[in-house]
Residue frames relative to the residue before (quaternion, step in Angstrom):
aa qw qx qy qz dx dy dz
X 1.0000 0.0000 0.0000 0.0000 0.00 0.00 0.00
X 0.4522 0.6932 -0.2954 0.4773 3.14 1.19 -1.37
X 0.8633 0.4345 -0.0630 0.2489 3.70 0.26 -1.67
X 0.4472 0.7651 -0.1660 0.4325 2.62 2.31 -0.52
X 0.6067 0.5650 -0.0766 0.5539 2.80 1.07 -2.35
X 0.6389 0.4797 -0.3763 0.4691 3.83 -0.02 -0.80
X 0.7405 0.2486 -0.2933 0.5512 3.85 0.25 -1.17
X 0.6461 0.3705 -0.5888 0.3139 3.58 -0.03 -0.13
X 0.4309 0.7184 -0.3895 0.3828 3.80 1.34 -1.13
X 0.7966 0.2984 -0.2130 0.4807 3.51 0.23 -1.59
X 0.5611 0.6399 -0.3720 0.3706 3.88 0.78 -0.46
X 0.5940 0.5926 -0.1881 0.5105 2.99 1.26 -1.16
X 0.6599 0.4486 -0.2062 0.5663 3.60 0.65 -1.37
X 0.3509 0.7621 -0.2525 0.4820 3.74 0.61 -0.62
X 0.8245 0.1138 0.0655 0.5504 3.12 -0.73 -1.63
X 0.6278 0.4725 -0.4794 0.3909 3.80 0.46 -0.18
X 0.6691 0.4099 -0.3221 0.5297 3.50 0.90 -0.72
X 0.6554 0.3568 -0.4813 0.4600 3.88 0.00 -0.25
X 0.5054 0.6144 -0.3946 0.4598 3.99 0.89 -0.45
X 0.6915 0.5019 -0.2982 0.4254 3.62 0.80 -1.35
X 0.7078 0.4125 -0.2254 0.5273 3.10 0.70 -1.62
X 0.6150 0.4918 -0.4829 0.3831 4.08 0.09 -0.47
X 0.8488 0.2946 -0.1752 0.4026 3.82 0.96 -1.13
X 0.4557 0.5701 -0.5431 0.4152 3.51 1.85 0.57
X 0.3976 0.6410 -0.4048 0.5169 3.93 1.93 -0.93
X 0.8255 0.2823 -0.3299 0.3605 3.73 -0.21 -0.82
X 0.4721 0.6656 -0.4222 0.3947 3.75 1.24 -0.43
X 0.7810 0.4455 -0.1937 0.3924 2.89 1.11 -1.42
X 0.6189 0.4817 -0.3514 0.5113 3.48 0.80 -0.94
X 0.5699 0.4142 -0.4897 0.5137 4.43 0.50 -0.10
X 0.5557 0.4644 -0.4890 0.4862 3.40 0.56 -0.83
X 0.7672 0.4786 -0.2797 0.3227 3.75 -0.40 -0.91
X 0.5477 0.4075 -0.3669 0.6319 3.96 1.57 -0.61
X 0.8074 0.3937 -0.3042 0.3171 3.35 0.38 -0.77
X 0.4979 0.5673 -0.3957 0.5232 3.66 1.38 0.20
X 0.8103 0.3470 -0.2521 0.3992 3.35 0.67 -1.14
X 0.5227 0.4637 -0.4704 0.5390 3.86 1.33 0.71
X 0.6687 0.3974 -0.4398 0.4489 3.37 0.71 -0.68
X 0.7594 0.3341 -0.4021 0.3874 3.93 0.57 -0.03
X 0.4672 0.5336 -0.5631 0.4241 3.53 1.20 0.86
X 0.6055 0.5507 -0.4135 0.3990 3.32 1.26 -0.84
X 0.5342 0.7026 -0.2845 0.3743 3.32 1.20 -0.86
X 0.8582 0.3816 -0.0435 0.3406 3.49 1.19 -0.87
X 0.4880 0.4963 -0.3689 0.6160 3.13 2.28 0.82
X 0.6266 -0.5499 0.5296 0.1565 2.56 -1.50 0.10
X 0.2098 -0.9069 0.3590 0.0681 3.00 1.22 1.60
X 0.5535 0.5959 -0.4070 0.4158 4.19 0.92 -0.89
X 0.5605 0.5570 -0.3496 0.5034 4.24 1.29 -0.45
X 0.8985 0.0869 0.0426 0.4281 3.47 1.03 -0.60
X 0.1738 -0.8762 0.4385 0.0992 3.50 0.91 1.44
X 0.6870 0.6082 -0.3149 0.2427 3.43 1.04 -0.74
X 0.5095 0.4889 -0.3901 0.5910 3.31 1.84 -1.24
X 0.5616 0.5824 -0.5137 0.2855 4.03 0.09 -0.87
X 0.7357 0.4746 -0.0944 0.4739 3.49 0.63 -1.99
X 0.6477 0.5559 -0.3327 0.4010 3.63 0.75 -0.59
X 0.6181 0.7346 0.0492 0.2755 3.02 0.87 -1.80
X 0.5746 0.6940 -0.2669 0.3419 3.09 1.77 -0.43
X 0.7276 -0.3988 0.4785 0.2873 3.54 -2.00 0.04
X 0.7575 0.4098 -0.2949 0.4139 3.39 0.82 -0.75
X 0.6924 0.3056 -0.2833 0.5890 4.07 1.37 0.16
X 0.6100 -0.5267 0.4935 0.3269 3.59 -1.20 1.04
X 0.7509 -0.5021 0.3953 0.1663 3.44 -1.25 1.03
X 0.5439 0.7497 -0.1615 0.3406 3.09 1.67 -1.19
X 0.8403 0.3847 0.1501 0.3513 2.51 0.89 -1.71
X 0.3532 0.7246 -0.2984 0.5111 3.30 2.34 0.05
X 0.6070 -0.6333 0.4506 0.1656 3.24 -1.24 1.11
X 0.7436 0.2210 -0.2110 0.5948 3.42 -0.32 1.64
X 0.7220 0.5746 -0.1993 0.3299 3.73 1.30 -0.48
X 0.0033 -0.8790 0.4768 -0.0015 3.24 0.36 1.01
X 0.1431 -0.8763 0.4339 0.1528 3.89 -1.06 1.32
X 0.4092 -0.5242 0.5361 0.5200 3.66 -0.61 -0.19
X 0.4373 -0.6930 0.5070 0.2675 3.31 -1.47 0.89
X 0.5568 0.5687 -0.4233 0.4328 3.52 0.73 -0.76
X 0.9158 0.1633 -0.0822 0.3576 3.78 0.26 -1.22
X 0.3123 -0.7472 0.4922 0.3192 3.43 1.99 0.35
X 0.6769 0.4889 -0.5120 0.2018 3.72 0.38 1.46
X 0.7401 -0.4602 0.1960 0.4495 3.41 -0.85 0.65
X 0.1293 0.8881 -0.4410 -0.0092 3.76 -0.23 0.93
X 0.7870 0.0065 -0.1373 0.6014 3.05 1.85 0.62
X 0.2456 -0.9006 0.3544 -0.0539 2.88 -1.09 0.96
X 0.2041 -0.9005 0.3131 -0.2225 3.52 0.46 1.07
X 0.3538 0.6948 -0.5435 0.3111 3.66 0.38 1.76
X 0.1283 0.7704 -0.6200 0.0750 3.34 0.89 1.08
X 0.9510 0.1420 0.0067 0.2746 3.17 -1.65 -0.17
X 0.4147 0.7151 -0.4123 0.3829 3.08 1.61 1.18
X 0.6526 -0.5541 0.3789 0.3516 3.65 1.13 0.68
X 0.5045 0.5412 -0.5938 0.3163 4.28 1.03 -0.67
X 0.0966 -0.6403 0.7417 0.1751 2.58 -2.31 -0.05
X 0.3989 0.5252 -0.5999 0.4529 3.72 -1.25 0.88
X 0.7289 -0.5756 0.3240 0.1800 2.97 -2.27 0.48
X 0.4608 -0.5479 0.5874 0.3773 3.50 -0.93 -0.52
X 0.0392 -0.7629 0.6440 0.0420 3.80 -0.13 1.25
X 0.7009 -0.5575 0.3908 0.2127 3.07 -1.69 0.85
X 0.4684 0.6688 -0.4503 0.3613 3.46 1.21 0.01
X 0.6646 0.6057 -0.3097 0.3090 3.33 1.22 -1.31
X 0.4853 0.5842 -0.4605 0.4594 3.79 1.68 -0.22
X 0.3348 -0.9007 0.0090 -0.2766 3.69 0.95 0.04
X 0.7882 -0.1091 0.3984 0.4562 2.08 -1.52 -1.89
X 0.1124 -0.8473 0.5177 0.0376 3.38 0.14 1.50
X 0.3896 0.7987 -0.2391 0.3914 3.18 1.24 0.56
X 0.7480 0.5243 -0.1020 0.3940 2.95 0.83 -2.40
X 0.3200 -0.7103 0.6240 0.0606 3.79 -1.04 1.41
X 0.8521 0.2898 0.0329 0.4346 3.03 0.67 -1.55
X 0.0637 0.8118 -0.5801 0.0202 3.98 -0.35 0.62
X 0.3907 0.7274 -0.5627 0.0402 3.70 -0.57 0.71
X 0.1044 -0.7976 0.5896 0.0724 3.14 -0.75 1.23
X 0.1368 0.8456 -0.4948 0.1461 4.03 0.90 0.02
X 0.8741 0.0365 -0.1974 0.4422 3.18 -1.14 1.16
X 0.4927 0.5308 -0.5535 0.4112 3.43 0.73 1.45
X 0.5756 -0.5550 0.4820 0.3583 3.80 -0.91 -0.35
X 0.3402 0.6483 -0.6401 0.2331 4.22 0.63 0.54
X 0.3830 -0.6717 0.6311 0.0616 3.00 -1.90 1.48
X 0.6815 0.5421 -0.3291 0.3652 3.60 -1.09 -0.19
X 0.4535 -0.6582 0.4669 0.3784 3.04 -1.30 -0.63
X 0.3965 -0.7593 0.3197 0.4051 2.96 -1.10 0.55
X 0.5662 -0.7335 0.2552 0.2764 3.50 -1.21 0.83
X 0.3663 -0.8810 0.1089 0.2787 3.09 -0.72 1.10
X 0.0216 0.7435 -0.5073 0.4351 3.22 1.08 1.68
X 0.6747 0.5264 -0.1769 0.4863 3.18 1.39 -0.19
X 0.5935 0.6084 -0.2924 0.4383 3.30 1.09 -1.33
């Protein structure tokens, strides 16, 4: 009985640590979509577009930002989608990233540069 208890003990312990470590991995990987949007936002000229500014914010999941589209299964950024919103500014290399992102259309805005090739 004794021997029982012990393997369920260590099973238990087990699965609690691969759990920890599986949802400190996802903490981290949101952290990382959500850095690399907040440093595109970072790179327009935000005064062309009050809404991406105001929208955009710490205080609502990434998810849920205007133009952001997630995968449900892994709640990352799998597309992205600021077409004909008027921004202007570059395409920083953070936005490669998103190791996620399927979809990218930014069409009918004013970005300069190139695009980085984190992208390609």
């Amino acid at each position: 009985m004794a021997k029982h208890c012990f393997l369920v003990l260590m099973f238990m312990l087990l699965l609690h640590y691969f759990m920890s470590c599986k949802l400190a991995t996802s903490k981290a990987t949101f952290a990382s979509d959500k850095s690399a949007l907040l440093a595109f936002k970072s790179s327009m000229n935000l005064h062309t577009h009050e809404l991406l500014a105001n929208n955009w914010s710490c205080s609502s999941s990434f998810c849920n930002w205007i133009g952001v589209t997630c995968d449900v299964l892994h709640g990352r950024v799998k597309a992205l989608n600021l077409s004909n919103m008027g921004l202007v500014g570059n395409v920083p290399p953070e936005l490669g990233n998103l190791s996620f992102l399927a979809k990218l259309d930014l069409r009918n805005n004013r970005f300069y540069g190139e695009l980085p090739i984190e992208l390609h």
